[in-house]
N, C-alpha and C positions, 0 to 999 in steps of 0.2 A: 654724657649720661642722661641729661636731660630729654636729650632726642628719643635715646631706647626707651626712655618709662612712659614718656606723650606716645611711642608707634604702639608700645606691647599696650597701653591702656587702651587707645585706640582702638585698637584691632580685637580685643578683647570684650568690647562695650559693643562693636560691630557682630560678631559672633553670637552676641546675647540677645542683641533685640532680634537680631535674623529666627534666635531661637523662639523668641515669644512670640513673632508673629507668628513663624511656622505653628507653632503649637497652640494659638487662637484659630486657624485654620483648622486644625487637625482635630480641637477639640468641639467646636462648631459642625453639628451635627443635626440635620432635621430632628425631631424628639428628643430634644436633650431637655433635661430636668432644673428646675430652678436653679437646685443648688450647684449646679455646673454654669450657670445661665451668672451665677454670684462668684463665683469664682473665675469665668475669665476677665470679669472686671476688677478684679484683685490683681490679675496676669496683667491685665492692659496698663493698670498704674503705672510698673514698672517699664512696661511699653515706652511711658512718656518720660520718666526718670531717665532710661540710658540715655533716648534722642535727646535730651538736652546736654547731658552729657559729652555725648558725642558731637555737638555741636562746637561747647565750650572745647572740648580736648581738642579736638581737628582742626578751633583757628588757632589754637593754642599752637597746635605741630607747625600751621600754616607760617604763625608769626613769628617763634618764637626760634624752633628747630633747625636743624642744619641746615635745611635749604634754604631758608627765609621765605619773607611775602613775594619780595622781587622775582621771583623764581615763579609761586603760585599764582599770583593776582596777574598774569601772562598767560596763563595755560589754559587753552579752550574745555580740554579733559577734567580742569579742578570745577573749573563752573559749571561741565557738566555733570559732574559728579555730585556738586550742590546744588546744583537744581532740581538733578532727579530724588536727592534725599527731600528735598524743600517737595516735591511735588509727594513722594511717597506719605510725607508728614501730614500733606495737606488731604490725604488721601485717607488716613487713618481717622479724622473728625467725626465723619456719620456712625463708623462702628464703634468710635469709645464712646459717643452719645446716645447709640443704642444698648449696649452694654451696661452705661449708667444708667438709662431708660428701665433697664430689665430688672436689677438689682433694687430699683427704687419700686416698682411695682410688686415686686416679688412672686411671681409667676414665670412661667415658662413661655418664650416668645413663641410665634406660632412658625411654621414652618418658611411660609414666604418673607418674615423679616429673614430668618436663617441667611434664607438663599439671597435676600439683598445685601446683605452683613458680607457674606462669604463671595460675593464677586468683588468686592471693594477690596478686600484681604485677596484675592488672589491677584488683582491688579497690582497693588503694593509691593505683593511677592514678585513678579515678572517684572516693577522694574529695580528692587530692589539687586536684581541680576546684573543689571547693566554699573551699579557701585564698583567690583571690583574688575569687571572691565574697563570700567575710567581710570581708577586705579593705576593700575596697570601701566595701562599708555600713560599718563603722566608722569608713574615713575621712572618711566626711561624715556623721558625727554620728549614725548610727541604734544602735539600741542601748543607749542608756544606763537603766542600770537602777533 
């Protein structure tokens, strides 16, 4: 039982930030208004809540779950899987510091932060892509090292 509430929470916190980035991408807009400019730094919070989440929950499934660590801490796919999260993480920094940047100023950024904000957010998103392709091949056995 333990395994189904770590995958279904897992999977569900993966779902969510997928959602929020998407929709800091979507609401990121040239000309967008302060108070929009305040609100995806309310969205971004959250951002950082699931990712740790999904951290703790995913060594949790890694350690604790049916398969065990012997099974993950072997598999080329799981590292890749957390490297690309490690690297999307590490990738999110400049836009929630611009975000907070915005919110503390209280004005509307100008267009060219936009469009620096919004390459880093689509980077993010492109490799967030390659997650459940790791996935994937790890759950059925490819990978092991």
């Amino acid at each position: 039982m333990l395994d189904l509430i770590l995958a279904i929470s897992h999977h569900l916190l993966i779902f969510g930030i997928f959602g929020i980035l998407f929709a800091e991408f979507w609401v990121l807009r040239p000309g967008m208004s302060t108070a929009i400019a305040g609100r995806i730094a309310s969205i971004d919070l959250w951002y950082g809540v699931f990712a740790a989440a999904i951290v703790a929950i995913g060594f949790c499934r890694a350690i604790f779950a049916a398969k065990g660590w012997a099974y993950y801490s072997h598999n080329m796919f799981f590292w890749a899987k957390v490297g690309s999260f490690a690297a999307v993480g590490l990738l999110s920094v400049p836009p929630t510091r611009a975000f907070i940047r915005w919110r503390k100023l209280g004005t509307a950024p100008d267009d060219a932060a936009i469009q620096g904000v919004r390459r880093f957010l689509h980077i993010e998103l492109t490799l967030f892509m390659l997650l459940p392709i790791f996935a994937a091949a790890m759950a059925r056995g490819y990978g092991e090292l």
